[in-house]
C-alpha positions in Angstrom: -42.0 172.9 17.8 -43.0 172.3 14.2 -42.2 168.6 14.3 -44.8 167.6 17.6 -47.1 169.7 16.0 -46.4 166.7 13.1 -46.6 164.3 15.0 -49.7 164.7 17.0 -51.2 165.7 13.7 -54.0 163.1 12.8 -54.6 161.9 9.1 -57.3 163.8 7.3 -59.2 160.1 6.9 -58.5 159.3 10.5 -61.7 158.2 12.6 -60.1 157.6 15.9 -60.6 153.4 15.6 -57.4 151.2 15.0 -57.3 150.5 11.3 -55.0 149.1 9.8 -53.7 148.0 7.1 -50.9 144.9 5.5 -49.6 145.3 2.2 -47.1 142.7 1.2 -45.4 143.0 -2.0 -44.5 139.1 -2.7 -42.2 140.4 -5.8 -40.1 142.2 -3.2 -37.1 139.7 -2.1 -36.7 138.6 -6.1 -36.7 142.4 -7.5 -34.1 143.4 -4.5 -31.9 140.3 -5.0 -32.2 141.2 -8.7 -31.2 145.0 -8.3 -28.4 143.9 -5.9 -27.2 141.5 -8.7 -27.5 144.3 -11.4 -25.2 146.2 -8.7 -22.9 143.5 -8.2 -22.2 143.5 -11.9 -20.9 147.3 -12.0 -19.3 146.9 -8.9 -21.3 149.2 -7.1 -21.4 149.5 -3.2 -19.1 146.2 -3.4 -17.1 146.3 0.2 -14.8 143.2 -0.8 -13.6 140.7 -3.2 -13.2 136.8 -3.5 -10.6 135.5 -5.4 -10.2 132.2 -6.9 -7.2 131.4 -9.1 -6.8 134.5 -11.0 -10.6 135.4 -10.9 -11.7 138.2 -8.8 -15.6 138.4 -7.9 -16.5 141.9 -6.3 -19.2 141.3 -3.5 -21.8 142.7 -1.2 -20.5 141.4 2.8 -23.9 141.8 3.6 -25.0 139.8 0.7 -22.6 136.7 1.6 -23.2 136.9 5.4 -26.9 136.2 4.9 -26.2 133.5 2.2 -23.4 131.5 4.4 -22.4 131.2 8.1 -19.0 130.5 7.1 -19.0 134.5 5.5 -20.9 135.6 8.5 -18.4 134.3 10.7 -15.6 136.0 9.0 -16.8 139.3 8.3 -18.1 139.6 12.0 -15.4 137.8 14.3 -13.0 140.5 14.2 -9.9 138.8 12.7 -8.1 140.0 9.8 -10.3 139.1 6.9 -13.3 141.1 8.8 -11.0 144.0 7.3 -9.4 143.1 4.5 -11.2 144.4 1.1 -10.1 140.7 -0.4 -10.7 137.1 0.2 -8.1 134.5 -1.2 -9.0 131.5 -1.8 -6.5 130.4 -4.1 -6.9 127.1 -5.6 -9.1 126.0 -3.1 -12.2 126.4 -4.8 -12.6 126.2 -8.6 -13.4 130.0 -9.8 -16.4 128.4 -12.1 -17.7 127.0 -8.9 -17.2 129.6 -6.8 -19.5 131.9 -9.4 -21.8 129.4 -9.5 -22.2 130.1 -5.8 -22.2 133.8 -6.0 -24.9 133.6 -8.7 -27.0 131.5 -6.1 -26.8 134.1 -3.5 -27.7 136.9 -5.6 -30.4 134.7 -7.8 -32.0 132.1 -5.5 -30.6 129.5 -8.4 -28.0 127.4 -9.7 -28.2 125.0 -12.4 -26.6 121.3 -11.3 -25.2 119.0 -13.9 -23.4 116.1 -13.9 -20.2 117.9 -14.2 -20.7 120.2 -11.1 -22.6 118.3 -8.8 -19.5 116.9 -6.9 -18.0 120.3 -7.2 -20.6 122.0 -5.8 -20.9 119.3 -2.8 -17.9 120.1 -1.7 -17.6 124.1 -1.9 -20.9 124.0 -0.5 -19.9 122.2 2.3 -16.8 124.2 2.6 -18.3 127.3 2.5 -21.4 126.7 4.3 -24.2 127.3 1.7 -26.0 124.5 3.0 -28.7 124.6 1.0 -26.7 124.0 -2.5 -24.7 121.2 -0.6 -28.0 119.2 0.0 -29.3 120.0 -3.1 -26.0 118.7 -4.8 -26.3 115.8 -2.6 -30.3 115.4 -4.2 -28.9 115.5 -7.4 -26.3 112.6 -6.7 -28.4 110.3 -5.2 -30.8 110.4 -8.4 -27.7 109.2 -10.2 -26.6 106.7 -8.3 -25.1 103.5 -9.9 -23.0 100.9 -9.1 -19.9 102.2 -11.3 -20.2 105.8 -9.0 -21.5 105.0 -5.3 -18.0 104.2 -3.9 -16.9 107.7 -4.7 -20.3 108.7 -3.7 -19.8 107.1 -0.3 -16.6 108.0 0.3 -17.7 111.9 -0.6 -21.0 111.6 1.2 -18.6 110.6 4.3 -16.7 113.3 4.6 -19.1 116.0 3.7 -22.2 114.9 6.5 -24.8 114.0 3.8 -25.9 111.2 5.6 -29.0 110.3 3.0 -26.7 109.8 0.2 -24.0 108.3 2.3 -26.6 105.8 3.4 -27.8 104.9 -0.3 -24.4 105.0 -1.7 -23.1 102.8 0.8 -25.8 100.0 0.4 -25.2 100.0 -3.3 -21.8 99.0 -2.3 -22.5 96.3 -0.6 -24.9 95.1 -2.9 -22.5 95.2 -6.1 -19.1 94.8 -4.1 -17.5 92.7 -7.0 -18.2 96.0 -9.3 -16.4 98.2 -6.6 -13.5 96.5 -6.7 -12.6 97.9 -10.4 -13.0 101.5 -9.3 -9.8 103.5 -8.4 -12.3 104.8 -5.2 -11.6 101.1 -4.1 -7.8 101.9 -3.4 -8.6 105.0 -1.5 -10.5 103.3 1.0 -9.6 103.5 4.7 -8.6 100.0 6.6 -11.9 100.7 8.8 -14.1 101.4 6.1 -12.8 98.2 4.1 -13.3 96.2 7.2 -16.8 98.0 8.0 -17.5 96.5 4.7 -16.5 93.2 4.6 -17.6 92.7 7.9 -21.3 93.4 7.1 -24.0 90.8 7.2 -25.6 92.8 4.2 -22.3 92.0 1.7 -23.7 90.4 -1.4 -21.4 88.3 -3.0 -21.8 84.5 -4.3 -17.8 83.6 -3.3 -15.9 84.6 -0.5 -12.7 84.3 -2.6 -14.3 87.8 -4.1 -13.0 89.6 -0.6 -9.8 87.4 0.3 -8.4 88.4 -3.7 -10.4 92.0 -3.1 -8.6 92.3 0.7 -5.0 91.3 -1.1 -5.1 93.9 -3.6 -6.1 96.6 -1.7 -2.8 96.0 0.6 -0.6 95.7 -2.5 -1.9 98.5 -3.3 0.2 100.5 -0.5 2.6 97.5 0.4 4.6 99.2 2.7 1.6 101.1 4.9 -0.6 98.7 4.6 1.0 95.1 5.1 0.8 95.5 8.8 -3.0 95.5 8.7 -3.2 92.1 6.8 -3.9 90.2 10.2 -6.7 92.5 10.9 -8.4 91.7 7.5 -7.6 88.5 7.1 -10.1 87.8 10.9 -12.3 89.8 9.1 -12.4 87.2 6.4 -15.2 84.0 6.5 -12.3 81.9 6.4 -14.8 78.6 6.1 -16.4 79.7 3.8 -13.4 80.0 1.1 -13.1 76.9 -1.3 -10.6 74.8 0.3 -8.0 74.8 -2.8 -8.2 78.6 -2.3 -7.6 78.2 1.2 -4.6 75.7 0.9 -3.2 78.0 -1.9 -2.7 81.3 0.3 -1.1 79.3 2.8 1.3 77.6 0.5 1.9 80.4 -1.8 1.2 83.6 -0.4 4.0 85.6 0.1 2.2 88.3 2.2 0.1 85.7 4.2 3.8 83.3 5.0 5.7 86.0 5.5 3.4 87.1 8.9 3.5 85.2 11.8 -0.2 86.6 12.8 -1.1 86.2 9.2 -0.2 82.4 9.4 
């Protein structure tokens, strides 16, 4: 037949010998992400769409499965959304964040600023572009200062960024007494507030700082949180306090009297 006549056919330039040639077009990946972006724009040969708030973003599956295991997962693990032409996220992601996303995926950039770094942390996280979620993180821990690494610490913590959680939480230590005038400081856990106190690295020139700083962190929540005054208070150098401090929360403190642990 006509098409093994083809294919035993041998190229007019063909010596017999082995040949060959490479060519690599290094241009390729950014002029197909670029056409596929210029395609996303009309919506053409989009399969589904994300929506955030009452933003819709028509996208390429393919495009978002190679970007994030989190789409991956979804569009390939045979449950409903695998199906389904739209993705609801509701107010779970900030539609300017979530575009800022989409852009990456289709553009190999994002800008980060001040004002999305956080943002992007989190989505990033959430959504499993990894990359943007360290690269946020970068960003963060280049602008880290005393009045911000609480909230860095306690964002770093539960988003596994374990370089900025690191700095961020030995900033803390270093500048406790600035902590404690942050809202972050009300949000901490009792472990983490007694991971801190506890450490041999606190730097702090009176230990009255963290008796007055433990006190107003379980006034804070009085009814959750009085039952864990015992715990702090051990947690406290008690001989180092000056003793007219000392004498003082015995006599006068409500919180400390009223506990028989506490006492």
């Amino acid at each position: 037949m006509s098409v093994s006549v083809h294919q035993n056919r041998k190229s007019r330039s063909s010596t017999g010998s082995m040949n060959i040639s490479l060519f690599h077009k290094p241009s390729h990946p950014d002029s197909v992400l670029t056409h596929l972006n210029a395609l996303r724009k009309r919506c053409m040969f989009t399969d589904v769409t994300l929506w955030a708030g009452e933003r819709s973003f028509p996208c390429h599956r393919a495009v978002l499965a190679a970007c994030s295991r989190y789409f991956e997962a979804m569009f390939s693990g045979g449950l409903r959304e695998s199906l389904d032409r739209d993705v609801n996220f509701r107010d779970s992601i900030h539609p300017e964040v979530l575009e800022l996303l989409l852009d990456f995926a289709y553009s190999s950039r994002v800008i980060i600023n001040e004002e999305n770094a956080e943002s992007l942390l989190e989505a990033g996280d959430m959504l499993q572009f990894h990359d943007i979620r360290d690269a946020a993180a970068e960003f963060l821990e280049k602008n880290l200062h005393s009045s911000n690494c609480l909230g860095m610490m306690l964002l770093s913590d539960a988003h596994q960024c374990k370089r900025l959680y690191e700095l961020s939480w030995r900033m803390c230590l270093v500048h406790y007494e600035t902590v404690l005038e942050s809202e972050d400081f009300y949000s901490l856990s009792k472990e983490k507030l007694l991971e801190l106190i506890l450490s041999d690295e606190l730097e702090i020139e009176d230990e009255e700082v963290v008796f007055n700083s433990v006190m107003r962190w379980v006034r804070f929540d009085l009814d959750d949180r009085r039952q864990h005054l015992p715990d702090l208070l051990r947690a406290i150098r008690l001989a180092l306090l000056p003793s007219d401090c000392l004498l003082e929360a015995v006599a006068c403190e409500e919180l400390v009297m009223a506990d028989q642990r506490s006492r």
